[in-house]
C-alpha positions as CSV (number, residue, x, y, z in Angstrom):
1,X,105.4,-55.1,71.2
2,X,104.7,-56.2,67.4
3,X,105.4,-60.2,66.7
4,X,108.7,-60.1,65.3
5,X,109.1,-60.0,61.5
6,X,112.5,-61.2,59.5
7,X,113.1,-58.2,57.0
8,X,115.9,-56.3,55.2
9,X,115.6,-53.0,55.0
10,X,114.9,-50.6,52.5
11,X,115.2,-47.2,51.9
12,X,114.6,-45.0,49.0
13,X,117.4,-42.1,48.3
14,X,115.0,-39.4,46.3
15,X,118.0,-36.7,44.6
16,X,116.8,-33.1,45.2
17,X,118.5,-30.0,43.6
18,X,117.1,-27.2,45.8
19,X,113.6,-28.8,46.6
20,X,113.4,-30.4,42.9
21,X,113.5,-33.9,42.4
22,X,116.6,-34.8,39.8
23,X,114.4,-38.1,39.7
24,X,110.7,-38.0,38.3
25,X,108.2,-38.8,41.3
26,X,106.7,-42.2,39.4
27,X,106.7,-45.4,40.9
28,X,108.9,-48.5,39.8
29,X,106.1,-51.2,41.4
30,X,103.1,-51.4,42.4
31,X,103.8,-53.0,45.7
32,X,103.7,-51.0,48.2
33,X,101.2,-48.5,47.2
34,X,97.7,-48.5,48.0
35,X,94.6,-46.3,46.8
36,X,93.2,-46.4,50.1
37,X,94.4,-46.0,53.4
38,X,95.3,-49.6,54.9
39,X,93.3,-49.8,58.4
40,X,95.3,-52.2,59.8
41,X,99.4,-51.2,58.7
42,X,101.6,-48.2,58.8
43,X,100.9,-46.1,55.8
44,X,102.5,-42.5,54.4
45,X,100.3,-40.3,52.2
46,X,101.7,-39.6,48.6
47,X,100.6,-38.1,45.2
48,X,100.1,-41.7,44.2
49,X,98.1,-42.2,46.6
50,X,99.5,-44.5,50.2
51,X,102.8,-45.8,50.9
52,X,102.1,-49.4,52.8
53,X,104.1,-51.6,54.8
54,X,104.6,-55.1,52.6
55,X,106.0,-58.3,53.1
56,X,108.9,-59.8,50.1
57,X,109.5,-62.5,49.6
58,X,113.2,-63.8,48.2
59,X,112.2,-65.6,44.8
60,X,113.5,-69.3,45.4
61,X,113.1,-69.5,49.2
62,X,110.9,-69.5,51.8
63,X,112.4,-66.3,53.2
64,X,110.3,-63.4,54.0
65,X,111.4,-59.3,55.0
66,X,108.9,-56.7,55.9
67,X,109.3,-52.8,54.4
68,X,107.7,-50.1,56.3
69,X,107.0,-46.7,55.1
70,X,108.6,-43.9,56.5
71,X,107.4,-40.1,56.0
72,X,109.0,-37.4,54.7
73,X,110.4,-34.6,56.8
74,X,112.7,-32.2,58.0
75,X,114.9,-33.5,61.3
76,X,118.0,-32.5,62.9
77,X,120.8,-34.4,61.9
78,X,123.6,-34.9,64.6
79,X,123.9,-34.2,68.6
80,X,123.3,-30.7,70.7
81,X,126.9,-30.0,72.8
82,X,124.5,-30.6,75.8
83,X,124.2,-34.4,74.6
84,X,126.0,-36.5,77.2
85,X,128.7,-38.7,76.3
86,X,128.5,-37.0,72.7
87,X,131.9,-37.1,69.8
88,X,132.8,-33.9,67.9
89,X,132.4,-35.9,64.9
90,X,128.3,-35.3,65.6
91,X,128.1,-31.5,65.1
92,X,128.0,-29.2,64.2
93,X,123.7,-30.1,63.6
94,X,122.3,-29.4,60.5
95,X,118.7,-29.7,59.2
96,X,118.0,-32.0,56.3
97,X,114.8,-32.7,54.5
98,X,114.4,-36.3,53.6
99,X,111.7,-37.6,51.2
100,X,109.2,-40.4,52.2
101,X,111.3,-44.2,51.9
102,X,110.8,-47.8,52.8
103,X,113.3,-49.4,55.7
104,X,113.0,-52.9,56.5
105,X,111.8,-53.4,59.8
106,X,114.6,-55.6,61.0
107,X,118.3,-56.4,59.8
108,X,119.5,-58.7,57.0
109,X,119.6,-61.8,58.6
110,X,121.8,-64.8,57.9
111,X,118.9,-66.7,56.9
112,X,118.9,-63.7,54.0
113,X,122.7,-63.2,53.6
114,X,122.8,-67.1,53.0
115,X,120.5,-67.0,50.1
116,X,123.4,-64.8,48.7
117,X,126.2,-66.6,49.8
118,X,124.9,-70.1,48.2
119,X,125.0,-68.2,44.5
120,X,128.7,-68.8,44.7
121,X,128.3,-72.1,43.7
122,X,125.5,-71.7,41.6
123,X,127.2,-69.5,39.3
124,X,130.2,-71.7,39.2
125,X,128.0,-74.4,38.3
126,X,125.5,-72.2,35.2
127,X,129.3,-71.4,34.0
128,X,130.4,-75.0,33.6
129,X,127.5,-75.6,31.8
130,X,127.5,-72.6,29.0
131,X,129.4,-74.5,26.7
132,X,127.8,-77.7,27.2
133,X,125.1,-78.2,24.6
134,X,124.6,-81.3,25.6
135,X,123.4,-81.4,28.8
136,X,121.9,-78.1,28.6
137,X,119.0,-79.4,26.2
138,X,117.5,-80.7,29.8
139,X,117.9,-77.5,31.6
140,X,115.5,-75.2,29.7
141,X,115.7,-72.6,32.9
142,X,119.3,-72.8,33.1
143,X,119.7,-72.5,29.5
144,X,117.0,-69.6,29.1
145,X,119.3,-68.0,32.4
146,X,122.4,-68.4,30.5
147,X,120.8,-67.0,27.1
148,X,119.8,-63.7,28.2
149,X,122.5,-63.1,30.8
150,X,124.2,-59.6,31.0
151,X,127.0,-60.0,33.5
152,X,128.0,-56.3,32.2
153,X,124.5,-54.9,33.5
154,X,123.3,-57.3,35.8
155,X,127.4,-59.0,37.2
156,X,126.6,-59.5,40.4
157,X,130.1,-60.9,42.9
158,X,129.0,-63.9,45.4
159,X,130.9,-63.9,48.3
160,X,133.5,-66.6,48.9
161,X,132.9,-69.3,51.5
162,X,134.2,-68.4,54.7
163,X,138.2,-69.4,55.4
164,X,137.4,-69.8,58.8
165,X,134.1,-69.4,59.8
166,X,134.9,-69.7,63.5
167,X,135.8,-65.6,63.0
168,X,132.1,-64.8,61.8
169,X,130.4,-66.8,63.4
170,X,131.2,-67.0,67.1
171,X,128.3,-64.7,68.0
172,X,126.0,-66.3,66.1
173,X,124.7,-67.6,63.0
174,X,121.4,-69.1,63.4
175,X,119.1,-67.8,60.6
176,X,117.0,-65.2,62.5
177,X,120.6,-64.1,63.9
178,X,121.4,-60.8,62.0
179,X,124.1,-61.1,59.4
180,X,127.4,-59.7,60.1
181,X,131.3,-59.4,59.3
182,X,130.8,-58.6,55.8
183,X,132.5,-56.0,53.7
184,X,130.7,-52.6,52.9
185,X,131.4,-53.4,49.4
186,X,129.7,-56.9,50.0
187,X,126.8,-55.3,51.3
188,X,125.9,-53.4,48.6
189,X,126.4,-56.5,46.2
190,X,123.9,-58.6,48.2
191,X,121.3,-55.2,47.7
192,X,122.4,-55.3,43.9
193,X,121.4,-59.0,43.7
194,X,118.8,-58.8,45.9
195,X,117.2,-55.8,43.7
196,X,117.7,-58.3,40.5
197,X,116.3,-61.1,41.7
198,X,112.9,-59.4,43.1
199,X,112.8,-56.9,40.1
200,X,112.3,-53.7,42.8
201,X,115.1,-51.8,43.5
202,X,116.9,-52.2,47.1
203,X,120.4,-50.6,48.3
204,X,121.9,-49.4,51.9
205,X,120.6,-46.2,53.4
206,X,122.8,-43.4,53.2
207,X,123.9,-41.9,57.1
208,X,121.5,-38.9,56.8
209,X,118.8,-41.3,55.9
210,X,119.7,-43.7,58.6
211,X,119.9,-41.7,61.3
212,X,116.1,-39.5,60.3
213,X,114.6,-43.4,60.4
214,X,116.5,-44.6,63.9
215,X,115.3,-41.0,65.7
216,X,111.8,-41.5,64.4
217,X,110.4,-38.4,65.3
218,X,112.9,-37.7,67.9
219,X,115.4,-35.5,69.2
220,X,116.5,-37.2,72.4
221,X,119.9,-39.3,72.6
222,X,117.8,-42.3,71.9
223,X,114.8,-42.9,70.0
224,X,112.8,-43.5,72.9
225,X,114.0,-40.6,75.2
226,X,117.2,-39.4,77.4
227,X,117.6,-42.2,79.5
228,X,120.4,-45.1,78.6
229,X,119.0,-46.8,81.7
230,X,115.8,-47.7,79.6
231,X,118.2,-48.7,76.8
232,X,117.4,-52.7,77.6
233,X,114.2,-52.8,76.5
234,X,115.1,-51.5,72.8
235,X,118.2,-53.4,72.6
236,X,121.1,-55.4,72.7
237,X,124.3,-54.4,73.9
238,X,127.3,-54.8,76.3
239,X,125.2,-54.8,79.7
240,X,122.1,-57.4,78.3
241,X,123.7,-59.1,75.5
242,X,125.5,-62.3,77.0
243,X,128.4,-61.6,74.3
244,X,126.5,-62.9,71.2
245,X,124.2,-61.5,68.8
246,X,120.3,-62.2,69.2
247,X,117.3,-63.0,67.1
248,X,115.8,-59.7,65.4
249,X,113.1,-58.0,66.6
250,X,112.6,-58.9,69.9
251,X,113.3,-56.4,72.0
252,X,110.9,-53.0,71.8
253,X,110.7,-51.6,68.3
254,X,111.1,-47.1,67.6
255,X,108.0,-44.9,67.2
256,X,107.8,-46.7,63.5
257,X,108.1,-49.8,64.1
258,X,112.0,-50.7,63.3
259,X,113.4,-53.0,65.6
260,X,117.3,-53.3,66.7
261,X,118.1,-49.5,65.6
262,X,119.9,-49.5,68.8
263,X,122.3,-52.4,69.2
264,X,122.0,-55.9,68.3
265,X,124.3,-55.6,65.1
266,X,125.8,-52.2,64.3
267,X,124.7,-51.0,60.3
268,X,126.9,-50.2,57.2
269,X,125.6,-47.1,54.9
270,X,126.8,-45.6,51.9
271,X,129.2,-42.9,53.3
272,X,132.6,-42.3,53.8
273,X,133.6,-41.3,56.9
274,X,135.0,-37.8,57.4
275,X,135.5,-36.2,61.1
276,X,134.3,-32.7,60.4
277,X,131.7,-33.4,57.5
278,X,129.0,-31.9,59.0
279,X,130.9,-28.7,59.4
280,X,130.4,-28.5,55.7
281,X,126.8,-28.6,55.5
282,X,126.0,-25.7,57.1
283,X,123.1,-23.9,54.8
284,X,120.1,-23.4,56.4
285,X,118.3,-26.8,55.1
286,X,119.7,-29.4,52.8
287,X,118.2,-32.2,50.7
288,X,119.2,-35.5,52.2
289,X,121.4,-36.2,48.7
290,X,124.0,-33.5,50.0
291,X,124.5,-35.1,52.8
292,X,126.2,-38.1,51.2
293,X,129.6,-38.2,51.7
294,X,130.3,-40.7,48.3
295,X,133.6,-42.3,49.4
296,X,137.4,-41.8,47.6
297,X,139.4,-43.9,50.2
298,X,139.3,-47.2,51.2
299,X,138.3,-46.7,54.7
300,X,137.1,-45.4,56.6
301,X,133.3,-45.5,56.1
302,X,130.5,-44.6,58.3
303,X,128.6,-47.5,60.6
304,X,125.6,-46.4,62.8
305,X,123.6,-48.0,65.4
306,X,126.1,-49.8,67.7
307,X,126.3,-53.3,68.1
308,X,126.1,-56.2,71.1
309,X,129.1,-55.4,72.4
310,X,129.0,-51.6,72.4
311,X,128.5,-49.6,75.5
312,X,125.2,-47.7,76.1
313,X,126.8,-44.4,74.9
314,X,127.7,-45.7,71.6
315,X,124.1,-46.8,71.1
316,X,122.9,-43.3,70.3
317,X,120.9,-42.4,68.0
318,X,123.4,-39.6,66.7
319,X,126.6,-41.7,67.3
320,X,129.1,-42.5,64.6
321,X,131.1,-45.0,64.1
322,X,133.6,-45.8,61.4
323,X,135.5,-49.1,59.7
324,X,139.2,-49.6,60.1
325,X,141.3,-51.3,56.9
326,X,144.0,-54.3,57.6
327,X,144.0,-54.3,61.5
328,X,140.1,-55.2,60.8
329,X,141.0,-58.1,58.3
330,X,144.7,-59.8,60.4
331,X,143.3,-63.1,60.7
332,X,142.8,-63.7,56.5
333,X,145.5,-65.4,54.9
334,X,144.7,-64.4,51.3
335,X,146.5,-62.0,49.5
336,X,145.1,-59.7,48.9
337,X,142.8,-59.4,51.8
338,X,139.3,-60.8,50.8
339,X,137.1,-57.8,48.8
340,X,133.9,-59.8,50.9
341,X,134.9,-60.6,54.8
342,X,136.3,-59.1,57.5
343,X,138.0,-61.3,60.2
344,X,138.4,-59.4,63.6
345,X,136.3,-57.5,66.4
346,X,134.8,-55.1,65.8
347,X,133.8,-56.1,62.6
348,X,132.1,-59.0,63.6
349,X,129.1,-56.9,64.9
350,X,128.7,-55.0,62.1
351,X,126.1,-55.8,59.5
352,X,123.4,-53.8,57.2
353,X,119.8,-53.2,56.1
354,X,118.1,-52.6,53.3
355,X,115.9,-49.5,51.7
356,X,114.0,-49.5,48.5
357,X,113.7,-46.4,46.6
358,X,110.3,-44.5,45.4
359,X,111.9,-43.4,42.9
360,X,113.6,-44.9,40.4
361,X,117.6,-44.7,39.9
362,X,118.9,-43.8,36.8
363,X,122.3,-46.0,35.7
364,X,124.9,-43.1,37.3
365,X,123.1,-43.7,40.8
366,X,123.0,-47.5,40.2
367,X,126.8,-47.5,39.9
368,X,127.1,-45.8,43.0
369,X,124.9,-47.6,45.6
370,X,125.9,-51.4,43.9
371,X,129.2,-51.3,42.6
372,X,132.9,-51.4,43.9
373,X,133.6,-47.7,44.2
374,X,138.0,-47.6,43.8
375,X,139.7,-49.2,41.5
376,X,141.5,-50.8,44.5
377,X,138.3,-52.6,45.1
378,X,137.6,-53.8,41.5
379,X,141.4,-55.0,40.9
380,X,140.7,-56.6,43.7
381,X,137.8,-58.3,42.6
382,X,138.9,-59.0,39.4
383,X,141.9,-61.0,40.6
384,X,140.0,-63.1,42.6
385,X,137.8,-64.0,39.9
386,X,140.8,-64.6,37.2
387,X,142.0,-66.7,40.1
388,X,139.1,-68.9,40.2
389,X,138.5,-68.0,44.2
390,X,135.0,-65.7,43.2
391,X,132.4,-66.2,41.0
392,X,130.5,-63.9,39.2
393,X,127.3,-64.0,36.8
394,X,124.0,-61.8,36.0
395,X,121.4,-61.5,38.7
396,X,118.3,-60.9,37.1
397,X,114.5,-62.6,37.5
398,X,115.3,-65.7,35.4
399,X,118.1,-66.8,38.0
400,X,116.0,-68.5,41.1
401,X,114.7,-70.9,38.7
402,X,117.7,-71.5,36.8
403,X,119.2,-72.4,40.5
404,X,116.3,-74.5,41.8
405,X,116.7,-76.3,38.3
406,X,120.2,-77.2,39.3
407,X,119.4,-78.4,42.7
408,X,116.9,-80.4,41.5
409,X,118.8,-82.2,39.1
410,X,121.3,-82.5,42.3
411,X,124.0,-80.5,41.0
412,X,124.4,-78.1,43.3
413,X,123.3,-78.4,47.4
């Protein structure tokens, strides 16, 4: 088994129209491609020459994440009838052609989703300070931040602390401890933030796209074959788990090299959830963008991968699972419910990783994988802030040292 390595995941979303890309194949970095094939890491051949697993590092921290390519191909999304313990929801199958990505190898952990949380009072603090001139003339990082910030492009929402952490954190929260109990709408905030801080582009996996990376190759319930006996030494769940989350990426990771598909903490993506979806994809072979089920309600949305409490069965690779709206949040006082946390089981086992796209995302496509998707969402949002209970500011490459400069100067944690 590899050493285990903290990452977020990342996953790139090419757009097809038949088999054309909408988005030009050019690359946004140069990390992560190699002219040469890598003899010691996974690698996946492109025109530009080798995708290659990297390590990234979160600017202002000592927190690391690992990407690994993944290739493209043509797999079978969904369950055969014969599948035991299979939903209707997972049929009928359908064939979809993805195009090559990079996944993190492991899910967000807190250790990550902390380094998002603590911007909350960050940006409280850079926004007491815009109008004071004064002590600004000290901060030249904070004041160079604060200069060129574009909240309207780069507005990034930090969560709010936790009313009672006790609800989130009761299976865990040490920092190798994956990250759950967040919001699917706070998920893709930390990837919007994330992507602004690094200067690459990260967001959630769509369902299709999660499900071609958990299989890795396969067609068998689980990644690793038929057998839910053998489903211990891949993962975490009701029989092995003790009731708690565990540390990432110890247990045995798929065919490439992605640790706690099965179990551990189930995984937001971008879709909605709709019972008979696949029903409606039935053309001989679709582009993985026409699988995406871009939501219009609240909830429910789609979470895959099962979690440390889940039963073998809902483990599978193919098996869906979806989020639930106020029975999921009765334990927050605030009205209205917080935009950012979720308060009851089973919510506290769900979490996220990231992908990073190839390509790069034009504005429309931004919008979609970053931003508050109903206007239920962004009143809600928006009252919180004009409330003084959020914080908002731009997330862009100037902000880690515009933080550490304020904890320095000790005025912030």
């Amino acid at each position: 088994m590899k050493t285990h390595r903290n990452l977020t995941v990342c996953f790139f979303l090419f757009l097809f129209a038949g088999n054309q890309a909408v988005f030009p194949a050019q690359v946004d970095e140069v990390v992560g491609i190699a002219s040469e094939v890598p003899s010691d890491q996974r690698s996946v051949s492109i025109d530009q020459g080798y995708m290659v697993e990297y390590e990234e590092k979160i600017p202002g921290t000592d927190i690391t994440f690992t990407m690994t390519p993944i290739p493209e191909g043509i797999f079978t999304l969904g369950s055969p009838d014969s599948e035991i313990d299979r939903n209707v929801d997972e049929g009928p199958q359908v064939q979809v052609h993805v195009a090559p990505f990079w996944i993190a190898t492991c899910e967000v952990t807190w250790a990550e989703y902390h380094a998002y949380m603590k911007t909350y009072e960050a940006f409280k603090r850079l926004h007491s300070l815009r109008n004071d001139s004064e002590q600004l003339k000290t901060l030249a990082a904070a004041r160079k931040y604060l200069e060129a910030e574009s909240i309207e492009v780069d507005g990034v929402t930090s969560p709010t602390p936790l009313y009672e952490p006790s609800f989130t954190y009761y299976p865990g929260e040490e920092p190798d401890q994956p990250a759950v109990t967040m919001t699917q709408y706070a998920a893709k905030q930390y990837t919007k933030w994330l992507s602004g801080i690094i200067g690459r582009q990260y967001r959630l996996p769509t369902e299709a796209e999660w499900e071609y990376a958990a299989r890795a190759g396969s067609s068998t319930a689980y990644s690793f074959g038929e057998a839910a006996s053998e489903l211990g030494d891949y993962a975490w769940f009701a029989d092995n788990s003790d009731d708690e989350t565990h540390p990432v990426g110890l247990k045995r990771p798929n065919a490439w090299d992605l640790y706690d598909m099965h179990g551990n903490a189930a995984e937001w993506v971008l879709d909605g959830y709709l019972t008979d979806h696949y029903a409606s994809l039935q053309d001989e072979e679709i582009n993985v963008s026409e699988a995406v089920v871009w939501p219009t309600r609240l909830y429910p949305r789609v979470i895959r991968g099962g979690c440390w409490f889940d039963e073998a069965t809902q483990c599978r690779s193919a098996a869906r699972h979806k989020s639930g709206g106020s029975e999921w949040k009765i334990s927050d006082p605030n009205l209205p419910k917080s935009p950012w946390w979720f308060t009851e089981d089973p919510a506290t086992g769900v979490g996220f990783r990231v992908v990073r796209p190839l390509a790069t995302m034009d504005d429309a496509l931004k919008r979609k994988v970053w931003e508050a998707d109903l206007e239920r969402i962004r009143l809600d949002v928006a009252d919180r802030l004009d409330e003084g209970r959020g914080a908002q500011s731009g997330a862009d490459q100037r902000l880690p040292d515009a933080i550490e400069e304020l904890r320095a100067a000790g005025m912030i944690d």
